[in-house]
Structure formats: C-alpha cells, structure tokens
C-alpha positions as CSV (number, residue, x, y, z in Angstrom):
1,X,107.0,93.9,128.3
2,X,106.3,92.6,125.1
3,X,104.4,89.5,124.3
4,X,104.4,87.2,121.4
5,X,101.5,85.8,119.2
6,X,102.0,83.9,116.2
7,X,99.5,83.9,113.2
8,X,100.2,81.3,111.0
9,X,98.5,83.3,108.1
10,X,98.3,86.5,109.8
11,X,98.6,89.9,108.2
12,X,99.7,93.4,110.1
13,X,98.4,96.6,110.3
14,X,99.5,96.8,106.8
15,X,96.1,94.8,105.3
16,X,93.5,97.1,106.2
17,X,94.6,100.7,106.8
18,X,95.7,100.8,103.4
19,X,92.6,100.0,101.6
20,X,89.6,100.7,104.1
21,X,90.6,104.6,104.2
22,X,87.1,106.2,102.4
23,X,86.1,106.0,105.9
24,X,87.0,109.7,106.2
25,X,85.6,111.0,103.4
26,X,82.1,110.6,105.1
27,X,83.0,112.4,108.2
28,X,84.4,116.1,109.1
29,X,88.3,116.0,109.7
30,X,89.8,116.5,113.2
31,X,88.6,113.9,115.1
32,X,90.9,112.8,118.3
33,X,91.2,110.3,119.7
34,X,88.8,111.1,122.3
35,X,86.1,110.5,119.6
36,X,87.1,106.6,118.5
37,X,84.6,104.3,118.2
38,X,81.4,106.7,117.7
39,X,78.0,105.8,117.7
40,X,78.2,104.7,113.9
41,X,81.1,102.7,113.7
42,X,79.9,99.4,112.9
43,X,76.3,100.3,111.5
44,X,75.8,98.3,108.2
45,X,73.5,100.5,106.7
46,X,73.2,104.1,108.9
47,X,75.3,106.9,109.5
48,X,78.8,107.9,108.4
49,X,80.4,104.7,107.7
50,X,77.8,103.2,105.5
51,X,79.4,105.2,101.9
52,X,83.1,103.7,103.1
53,X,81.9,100.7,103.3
54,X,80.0,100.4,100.1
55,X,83.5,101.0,98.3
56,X,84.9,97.9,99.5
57,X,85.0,95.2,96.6
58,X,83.7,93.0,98.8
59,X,81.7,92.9,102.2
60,X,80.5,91.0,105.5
61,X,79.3,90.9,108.1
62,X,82.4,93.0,110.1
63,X,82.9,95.2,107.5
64,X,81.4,98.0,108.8
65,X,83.3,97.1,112.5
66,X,86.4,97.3,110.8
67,X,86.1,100.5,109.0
68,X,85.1,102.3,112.0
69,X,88.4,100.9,113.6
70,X,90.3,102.0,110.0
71,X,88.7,105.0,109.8
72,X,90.4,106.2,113.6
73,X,93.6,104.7,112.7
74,X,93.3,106.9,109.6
75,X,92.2,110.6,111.7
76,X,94.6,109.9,114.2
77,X,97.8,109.2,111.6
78,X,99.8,111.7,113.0
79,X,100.1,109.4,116.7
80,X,101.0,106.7,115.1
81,X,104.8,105.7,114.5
82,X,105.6,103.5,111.9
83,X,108.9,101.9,110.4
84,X,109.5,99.1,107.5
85,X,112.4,96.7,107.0
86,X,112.6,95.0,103.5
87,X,113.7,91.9,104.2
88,X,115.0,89.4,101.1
89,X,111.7,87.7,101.5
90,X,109.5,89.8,102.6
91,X,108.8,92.6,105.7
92,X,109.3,93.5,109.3
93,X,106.8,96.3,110.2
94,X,106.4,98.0,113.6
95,X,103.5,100.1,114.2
96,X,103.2,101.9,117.2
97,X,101.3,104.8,119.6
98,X,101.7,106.8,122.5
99,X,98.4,107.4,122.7
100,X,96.5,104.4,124.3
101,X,93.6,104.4,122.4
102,X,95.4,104.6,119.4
103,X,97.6,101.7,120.4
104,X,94.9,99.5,121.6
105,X,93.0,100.6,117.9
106,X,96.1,99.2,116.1
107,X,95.9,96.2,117.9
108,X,92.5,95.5,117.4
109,X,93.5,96.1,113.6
110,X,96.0,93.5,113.2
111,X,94.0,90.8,115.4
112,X,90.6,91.3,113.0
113,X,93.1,91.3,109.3
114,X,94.6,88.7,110.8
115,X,91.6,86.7,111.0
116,X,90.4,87.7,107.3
117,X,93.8,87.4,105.6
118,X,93.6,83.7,107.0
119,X,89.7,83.1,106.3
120,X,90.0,84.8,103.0
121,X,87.9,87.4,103.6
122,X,89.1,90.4,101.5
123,X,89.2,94.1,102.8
124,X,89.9,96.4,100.1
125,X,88.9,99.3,98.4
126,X,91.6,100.6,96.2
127,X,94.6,98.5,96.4
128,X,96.3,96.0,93.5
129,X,98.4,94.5,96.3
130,X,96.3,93.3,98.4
131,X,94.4,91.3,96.3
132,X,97.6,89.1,95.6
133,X,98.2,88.8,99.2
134,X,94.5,87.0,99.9
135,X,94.2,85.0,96.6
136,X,98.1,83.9,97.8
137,X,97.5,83.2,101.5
138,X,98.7,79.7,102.1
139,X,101.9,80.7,100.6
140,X,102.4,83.9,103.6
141,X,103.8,82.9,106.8
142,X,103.7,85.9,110.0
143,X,104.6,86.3,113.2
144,X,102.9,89.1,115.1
145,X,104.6,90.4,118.1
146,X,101.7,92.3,120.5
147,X,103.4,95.1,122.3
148,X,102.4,97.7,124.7
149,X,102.2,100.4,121.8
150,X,101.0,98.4,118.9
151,X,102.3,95.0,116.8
152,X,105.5,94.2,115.6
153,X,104.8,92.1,112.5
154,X,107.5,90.1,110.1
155,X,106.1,88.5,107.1
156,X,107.8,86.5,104.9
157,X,106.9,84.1,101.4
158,X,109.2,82.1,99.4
159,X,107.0,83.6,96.0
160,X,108.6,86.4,94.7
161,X,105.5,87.4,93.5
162,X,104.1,87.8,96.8
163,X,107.2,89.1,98.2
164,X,107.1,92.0,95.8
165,X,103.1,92.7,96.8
166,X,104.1,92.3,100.2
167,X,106.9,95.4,100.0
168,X,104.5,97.1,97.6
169,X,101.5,97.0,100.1
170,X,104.0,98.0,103.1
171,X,104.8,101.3,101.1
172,X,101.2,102.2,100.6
173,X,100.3,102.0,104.4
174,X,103.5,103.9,104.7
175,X,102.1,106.9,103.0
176,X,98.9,106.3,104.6
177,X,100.4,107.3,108.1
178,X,102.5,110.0,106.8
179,X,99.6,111.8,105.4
180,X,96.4,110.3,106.2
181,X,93.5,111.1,104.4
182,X,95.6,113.1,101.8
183,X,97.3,109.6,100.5
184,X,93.2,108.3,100.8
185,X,91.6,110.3,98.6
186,X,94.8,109.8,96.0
187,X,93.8,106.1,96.3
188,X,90.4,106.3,96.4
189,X,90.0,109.0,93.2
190,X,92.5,106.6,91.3
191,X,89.7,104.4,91.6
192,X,87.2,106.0,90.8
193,X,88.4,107.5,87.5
194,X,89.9,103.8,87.0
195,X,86.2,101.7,86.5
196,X,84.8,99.4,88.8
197,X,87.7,96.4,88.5
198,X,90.4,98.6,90.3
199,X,91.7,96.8,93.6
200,X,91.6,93.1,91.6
201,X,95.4,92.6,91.5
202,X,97.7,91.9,88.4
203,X,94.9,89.8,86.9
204,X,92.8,92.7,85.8
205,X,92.5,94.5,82.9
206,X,95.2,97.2,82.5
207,X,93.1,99.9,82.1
208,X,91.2,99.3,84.8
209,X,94.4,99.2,87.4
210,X,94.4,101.5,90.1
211,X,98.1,102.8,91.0
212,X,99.5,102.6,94.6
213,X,98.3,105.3,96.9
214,X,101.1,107.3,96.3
215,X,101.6,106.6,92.5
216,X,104.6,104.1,93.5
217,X,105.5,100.9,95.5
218,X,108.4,101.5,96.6
C-alpha cells in the first residue's frame, strides 16, 4: 500500500545523492547493505566521513548525518531502481529497493532534502544544478509519494529556468545509480581541477563551472 505525503517545497532523492557522493572516496568499496549506518556516519570531525563532508560548499549541523545516509545509497547503487519522466514542467521520479534497508535509506533521503530544499539549506558538492534549485525554492512545488520501496516524487515549476535544472539534476542522479562511485569521482575530479567556485550554479564564473556528473544533462 502506498501512502501519500506532500512537501510543499520538497525535493526527492534527486537533491542529495547527486552531490554528497565523495562519501566513498574515504571508505574501501564493497560495503552491503549489512554495513549501513556505521559507527562514523554522522561524526562531524572523526572517521571516514569527515573528508566528504569537508567538500560540501556549505555545512551544518546534519551534514555529516546525511552523508553517511548518501554515502550507502551511493555503495548500494546497484539495489536501487530508478526511472525519470520529463514532464513539460518539470519531473516524475521513482526511486525504489528490494532491499529494506536500502529502501528505508532512500526514504530517510528524501524526508531530510526535503527539509533543507525548504529551509534553504544547501547540500552540494559538485553540482551547477542544484544550486538553482535552492536559490529558486519558492518557485518549486512537489509532491512525494512514500511507498513500501522508496518515494515517488513529481516536481514541477512554472520557470523554465528551473525546469531545465530540475531535468538537468534528474540526469545526474541517474548516472549516479547506474554507476555509483564511478559517476562520483567524474563529478568530484571535475571539481577539483575546476577551482573552488564549482557547484555555484549559472552565476559563476565560466571557468570555474563544473560539468554534470556525466559530462551532460540530459
């Protein structure tokens, strides 16, 4: 049985497992999902998360919490199912698991970028997408559908400009499921070789852009 739950601002999956992906740099690949939520997820200054999280371009309080959550979303890409629907104003996601713990990991996802997208409380690292999305949030309307295996998510704007950073953003988490930490470190050495103002949107400079995770946004 599905159930429904509307965010007036909210934001999907989409927001933060597209940006918060260094997480896996820091820590040895294969981890199932038997090993979620270690003894270092959410440690501000300690352990394994601490490097990911110092590559965000900004942080809080829960920045560390969600990276840990990112970061299993991110070594358990190949459970998770994902499709996208382009819609003339915006997107329909629907991310989904088998696997319980991943399921209950994408769900705790989408209720905590929910929460920032409508607080304003950026979570990036590498993307120029996002960055549109927050500094337009009152002009992003969502409705997030919880399910058994994940969150159904339809976002929609009248601003072509955020419509277009919207589908743009959807195709980055895309690759981020299809190939996990392979479309990370794409993202995250685009940055690096980029300068410091990558992930600031369409504002900043050109030559210190960062491309899409995959080079594209469509």
């Amino acid at each position: 049985m599905k159930h429904s739950r509307k965010f007036a601002l909210g934001v999907t999956v989409s927001l933060g497992v597209g940006l918060a992906v260094a997480a896996v740099l820091a820590q040895p690949f294969g981890m199932g999902p038997g090993k979620m939520h270690g003894a270092d997820h959410g440690m501000a200054g300690h352990g394994p998360m601490a490097g990911a999280t110092a590559m965000l371009t900004k942080q809080d309080a829960g920045s560390a919490a969600d990276m840990g959550v990112v970061h299993d979303l991110l070594m358990n890409h190949t459970r998770i199912k994902r499709t996208v629907i382009n819609l003339p104003n915006g997107i329909r996601t629907v991310t989904e698991s088998d696997d319980p713990k991943v399921a209950q990991a994408i769900k705790a996802h989408v209720a905590s970028m929910s929460q920032r997208l409508k607080d304003g409380r950026e979570f990036n690292i590498f993307s120029t997408t996002l960055p549109v999305l927050f500094e337009n949030r009152d002009k992003i309307s969502s409705v997030v559908e919880v399910t058994e295996n994940g969150s159904i998510v339809t976002r929609t704007s009248t601003d072509a400009k955020v419509v277009a950073a919207l589908q743009g953003h959807a195709a980055e988490v895309t690759e981020l499921t299809q190939e996990g930490p392979v479309a990370m470190r794409r993202g995250m050495m685009a940055r690096m070789a980029m300068g410091p103002h990558v992930g600031r949107g369409p504002d900043s400079a050109p030559e210190s852009r960062a491309p899409a995770a995959s080079g594209h946004s469509h």
